[in-house]
Structures are given as C-alpha cells and as structure tokens.
N, C-alpha and C positions, 0 to 999 in steps of 0.2 A: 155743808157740802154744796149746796146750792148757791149758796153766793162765790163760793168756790168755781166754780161751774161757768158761771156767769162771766166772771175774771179772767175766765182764758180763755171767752167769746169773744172778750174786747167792750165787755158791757159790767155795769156793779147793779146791785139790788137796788138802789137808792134813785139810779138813773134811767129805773123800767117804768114805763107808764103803766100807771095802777088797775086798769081795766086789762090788761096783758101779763104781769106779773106771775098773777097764779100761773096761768094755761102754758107761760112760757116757762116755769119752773117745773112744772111736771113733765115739759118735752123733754128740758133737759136733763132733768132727775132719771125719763126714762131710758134716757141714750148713755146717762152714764153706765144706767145697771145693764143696756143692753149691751155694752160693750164690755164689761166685767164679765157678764157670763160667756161671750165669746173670749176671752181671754181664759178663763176656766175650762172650758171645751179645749181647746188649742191645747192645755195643759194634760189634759186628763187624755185624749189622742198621742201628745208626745210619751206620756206612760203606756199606754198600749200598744206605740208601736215598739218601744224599746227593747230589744233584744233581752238581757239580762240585768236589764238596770237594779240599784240598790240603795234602802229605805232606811231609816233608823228603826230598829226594833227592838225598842224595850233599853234598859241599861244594863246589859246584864255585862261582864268581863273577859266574854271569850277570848278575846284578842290579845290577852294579858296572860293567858295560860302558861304556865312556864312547861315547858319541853320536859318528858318524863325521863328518869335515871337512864334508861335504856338506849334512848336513844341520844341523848348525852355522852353516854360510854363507847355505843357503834362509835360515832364520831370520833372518840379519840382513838380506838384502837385502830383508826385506818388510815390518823398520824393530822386529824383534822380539829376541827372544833365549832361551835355553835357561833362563834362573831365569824369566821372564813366564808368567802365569797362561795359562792354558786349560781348555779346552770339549771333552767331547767328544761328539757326536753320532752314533746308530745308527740305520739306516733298513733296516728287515726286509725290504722286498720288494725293494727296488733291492740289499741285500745289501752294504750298504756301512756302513762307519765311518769317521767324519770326526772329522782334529784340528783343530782352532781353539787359534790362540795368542793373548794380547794382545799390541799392539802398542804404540811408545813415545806415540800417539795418547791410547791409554786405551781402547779400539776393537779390537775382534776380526777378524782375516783368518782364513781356510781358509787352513791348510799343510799338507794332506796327506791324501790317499782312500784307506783302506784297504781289500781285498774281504775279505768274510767268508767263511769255508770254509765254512760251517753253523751253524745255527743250529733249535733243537727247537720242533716244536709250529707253528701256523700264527700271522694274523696274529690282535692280539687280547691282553688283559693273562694273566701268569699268576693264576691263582684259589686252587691249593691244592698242596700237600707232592705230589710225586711224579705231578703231570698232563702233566710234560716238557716243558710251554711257559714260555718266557722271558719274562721281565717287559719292560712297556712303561710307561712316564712319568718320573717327574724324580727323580733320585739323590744325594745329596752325595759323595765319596768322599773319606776321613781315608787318611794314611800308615795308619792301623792296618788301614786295606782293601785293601794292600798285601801278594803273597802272593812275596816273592821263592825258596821253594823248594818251588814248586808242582809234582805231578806230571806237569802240563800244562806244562811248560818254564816258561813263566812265568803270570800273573793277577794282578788285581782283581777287586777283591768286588763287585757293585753295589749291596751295600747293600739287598736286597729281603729281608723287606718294610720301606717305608719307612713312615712317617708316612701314607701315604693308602693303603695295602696294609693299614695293622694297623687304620684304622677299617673296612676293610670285610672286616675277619676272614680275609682271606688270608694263607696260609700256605707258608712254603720257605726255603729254605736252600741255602748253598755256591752262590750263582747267580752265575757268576763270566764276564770275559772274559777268554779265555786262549788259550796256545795248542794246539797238537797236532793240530785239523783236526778234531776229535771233541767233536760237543756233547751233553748229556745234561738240557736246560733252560739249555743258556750261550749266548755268542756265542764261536763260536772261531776263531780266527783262525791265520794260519801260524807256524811259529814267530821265522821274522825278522821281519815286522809286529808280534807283540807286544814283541818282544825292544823295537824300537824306542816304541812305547808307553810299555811301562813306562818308558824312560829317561827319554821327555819327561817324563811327570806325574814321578818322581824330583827333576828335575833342576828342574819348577817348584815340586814342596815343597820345596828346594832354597835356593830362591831367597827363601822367604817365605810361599808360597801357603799355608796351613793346608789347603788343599781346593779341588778342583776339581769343577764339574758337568758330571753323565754325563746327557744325553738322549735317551730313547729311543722311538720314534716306528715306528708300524706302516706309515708310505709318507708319502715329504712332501707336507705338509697342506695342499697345492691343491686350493681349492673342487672342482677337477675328478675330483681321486683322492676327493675325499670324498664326489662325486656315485654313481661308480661302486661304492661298498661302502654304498650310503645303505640298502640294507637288513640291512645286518648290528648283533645286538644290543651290538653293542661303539660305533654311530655317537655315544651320548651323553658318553661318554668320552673317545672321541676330538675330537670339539667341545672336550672341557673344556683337554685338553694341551694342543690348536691355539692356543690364547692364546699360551701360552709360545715354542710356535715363532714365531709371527708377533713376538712382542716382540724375540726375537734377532734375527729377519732384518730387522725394522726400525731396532733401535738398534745390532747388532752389538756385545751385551755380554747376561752373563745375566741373567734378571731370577732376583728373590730370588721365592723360592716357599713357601708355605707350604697348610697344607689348614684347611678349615673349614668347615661342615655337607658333610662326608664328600667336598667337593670340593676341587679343585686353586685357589690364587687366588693373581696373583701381582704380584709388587710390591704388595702391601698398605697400606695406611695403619694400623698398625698399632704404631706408634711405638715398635719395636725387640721389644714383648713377642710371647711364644711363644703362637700361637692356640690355641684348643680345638678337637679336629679336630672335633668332633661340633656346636658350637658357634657361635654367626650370626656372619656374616664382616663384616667392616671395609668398607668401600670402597678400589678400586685407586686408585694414583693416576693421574690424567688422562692420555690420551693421547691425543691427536686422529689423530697418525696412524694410531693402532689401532684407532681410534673408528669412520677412516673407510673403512679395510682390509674390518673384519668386518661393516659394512653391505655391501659390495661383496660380499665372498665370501658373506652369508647369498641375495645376491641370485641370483650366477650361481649357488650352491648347488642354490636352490628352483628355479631356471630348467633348468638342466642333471639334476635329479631331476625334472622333471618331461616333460624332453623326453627321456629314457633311460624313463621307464614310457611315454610315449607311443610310443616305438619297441619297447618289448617289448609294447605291443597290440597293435601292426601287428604283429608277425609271428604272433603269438599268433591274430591274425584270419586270415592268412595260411597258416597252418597248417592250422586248420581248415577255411576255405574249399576247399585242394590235398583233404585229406583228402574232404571233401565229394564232392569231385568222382572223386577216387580210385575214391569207394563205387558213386556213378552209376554211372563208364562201368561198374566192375565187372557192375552188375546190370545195364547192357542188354545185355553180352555172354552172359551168365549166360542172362536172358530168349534168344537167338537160338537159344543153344543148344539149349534147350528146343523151338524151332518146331523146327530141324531135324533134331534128333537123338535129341529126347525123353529130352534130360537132366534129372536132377532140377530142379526147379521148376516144369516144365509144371502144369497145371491138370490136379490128379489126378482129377477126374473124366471126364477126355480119355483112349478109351485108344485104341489101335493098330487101325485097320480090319482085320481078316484074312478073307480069303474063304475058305480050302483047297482052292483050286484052282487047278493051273498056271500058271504063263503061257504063253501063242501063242508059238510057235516062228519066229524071223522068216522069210518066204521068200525063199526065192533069189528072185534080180534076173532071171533071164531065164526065171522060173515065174512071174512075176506075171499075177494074172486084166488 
C-alpha cells in the first residue's frame, strides 16, 4: 500500500532517500487512512440523512410471495388479473392508498384501500433534502424502483424528484412507500398491505407492464376540498395535478404526463417527443368532458371561496361585536363601582366628604322626645 502511495505521488520506494523513507511512509500511510475515514464519515452522514433509504436484510423471499387465492379471485371477478397494468393512487389527509387495476375492458376499477400508518410533513409538495415532507404529484415507477430487501420489510421508490421536482430545483432522495409503520418523508404503510403491494405491481411487470403510475394528491380534488385550503400557498399546484385527477376519474385510465414551462400538462399533443420542462407547452388533446368538468368546478370553486370568506367575516364581525360589548358592560360595572365604592375610576377630582365628628347615637324606643 505504501509503495502504492508513493506511485501516485510521482515518487517509487526505491527512489526515496533512506534517512526519509520511513517518516515519509508513515505521512503517507497516515493521509491515506485519513482520508478513508473521511470518505466513511461522508458515507455514514449520506445514510443518515436519507429519507427512507434501503439495506439488504437478511436472504429471506418476501419478495417472491405469491399473491393469496383471494385476492387472485377479487381480480378476476372484476373482469381483471394479476399480469394487468395498474394505478396507484395516495391521498394524504384521508390517509389512504388506492390500487387500480386494468381491466379486460382496457378501463381501470379500484381493487383495493389501503390505510396509511403515517406519513411526514403536512399537506403540500416536498421542496428540499431533509424537510421531512413527502412528495405530492405524478411518478412513473420502473422495476429498478423496486426495493425487494428493504429495511422497511418491503418498498418502492417514488421516483422524487421527478421531471417537475428537478425544474423547480427540489431536492431528496430514498422517498419510498414501504413498510414498518415509520415514515421519515415516505408513506408507510403495514407490513402485510405492502407485502401485498409489492406483489401486485411485481406480478404486473410480470405480465408486460414496463411501469406503473403512482399518483399522489394532497385530498381528493373536489372543488369543495379545494375551496377549504383556497388559501394555502400550495392552491396553484394543486390546480395544476387536479387535471390529471379529473382525467382518471373521467376516463378511468392514466393519462400520459409530461411538464413544460415548469408545469404539469397532460395528455399532450406532442407527437411522441420528450418536452422541455422549461419550455412552451403543446396543446392537450381535446376533451369535452374535462372541458366541461373544470368550468363547473372553477365555478362552485369561486362560489364556495367566496361564501367560506363571507362566513369567516360574519364571525370575524361577530367577534368583535361580543368583544365590544364585553368592554361595555365591563366599563359600566367598573363606572358603579366607582359611585359606590370609590373604586378606582371615579373622577379624581371627587374626594370623600369627612366631617370628624361622631355620629348620634340612636335612641331607645321608649326615650323618644
């Protein structure tokens, strides 16, 4: 190692003068090890900062579990099967995950609500490395996002950041859904709900799928949920996913996604080529039903934000008014006190009459003049 060393100083062991040799082999001996254990540090830091990162543990064959009769059978009775593509969808406040299968239709069913154990951070995208909040909007997932010997029993990657994460310079890693019941910027779920998870998407790259889409949604996108958080700085964002959801719930298939001037746009006319995410977007293609969705919900949107700020004036006037009146009675009780007690607030130029003298002693009742 030390001649090693020496070699890609630009120097050999042979060509070190003998009285220097040792004392130069030990400096460099000690800058190799000191530079190893800086390189180990460095390492042992990038595992702690990692969100949900995952280890190999053990050889056991979770991963290989075959999917039980049961839910084999759900699948086909709803005209589906274990190689057919799927969807999966996450909704942070309601705390749930949903699988979507295809079906022999060509058309996506719900087969199955998973609850989430937890999940970090509130509702809202993640923004940066180590803020502990989990990513929100559209994912692709590859077998290579695939984590079969995960600390966490089992995981998936979500792929953050994506395409519309890296134009707006967000940053994170290991953002995984997994299991264990312990999230640290994931969505984790128990360990039998993943266990089952992984089998399906398994079992539909299995089948052909090259990839399935993960969608992930801060509360489902009723004009109504979107009136209630219409003041939070995330509402323009959330507009932007809400296309995507409404295209699923309307055609029950996913729509193909891409970003472009640092937005989401989907089903694009863009005739197969890759957008520039920074770059002017294409036109979608037509849909009348979504056309005449999003007039509707922009409607009861404006309507429903406008009648929740009209009710948080009424109380807000409401408040103040109680308080007003609070202040009142306080000061006319305050004032009473003052006439008869000569509590503070009387008119301090008022002071107490004192004669210093006596009072009449009363007289007995049968000495009266």
């Amino acid at each position: 190692m030390v001649k090693a060393s020496f070699t890609a100083l630009g120097h050999s062991a042979a060509t070190m003068p003998a009285s220097g040799a040792h004392h130069r082999a030990s400096l460099v001996s000690a800058n190799v090890f000191h530079r190893l254990g800086a390189v180990v540090i460095a390492a042992w830091l990038a595992v702690g900062l990692a969100a949900c990162s995952s280890f190999v543990k053990g050889g056991d064959n979770r991963h290989n579990q075959p999917l039980n009769s049961a839910v084999v059978q759900g699948l086909r009775n709803m005209g589906s099967d274990p190689g057919k593509g799927m969807v999966v969808r996450i909704f942070k406040e309601e705390s749930v995950l949903e699988v979507w299968k295809q079906t022999t239709s060509g058309t996506y069913k719900l087969f199955k609500t998973y609850e989430i154990c937890a999940y970090s951070g509130d509702l809202g995208p993640k923004f940066k490395e180590g803020d502990r909040q989990s990513p929100e909007g559209f994912y692709t997932i590859t077998p290579g996002l695939m984590h079969p010997k995960s600390n966490y029993y089992l995981a998936f990657n979500t792929g953050f950041p994506n395409k519309f994460d890296r134009a707006h310079g967000r940053t994170g890693s290991d953002l995984m859904v997994h299991g264990d019941c312990s999230s640290r910027g994931c969505y984790a779920m128990t360990d039998e709900g993943i266990a089952e998870i992984y089998a399906l998407a398994r079992e539909s790259f299995k089948g052909g799928n090259p990839t399935f889409q993960l969608q992930i949604f801060p509360f489902r996108m009723s004009a109504a949920n979107l009136a209630r958080h219409a003041s939070s700085p995330h509402i323009e964002f959330w507009k932007d996913i809400k296309e995507g959801y409404d295209l699923f719930e309307l055609t029950k298939t996913p729509p193909v996604w891409d970003v472009c001037e640092k937005q989401y746009i989907f089903n694009p006319q863009s005739n197969g080529r890759v957008l520039d995410a920074l770059g002017a977007c294409p036109p979608s293609i037509p849909n009348a039903q979504l056309a005449a969705k999003r007039q509707a919900d922009d409607q009861a949107l404006v309507a429903q934000t406008t009648a929740a700020q009209k009710a948080a004036e009424r109380k807000a006037a409401e408040e103040a008014a109680l308080k007003e009146r609070s202040q009142a009675v306080s000061g006319f009780f305050s004032n009473i006190g003052g006439i008869f007690g000569g509590n503070p607030g009387q008119d301090p130029n008022m002071a107490p009459v004192i004669s210093g003298t006596p009072a009449t002693m009363p007289t007995p009742a049968g000495q009266r003049p």
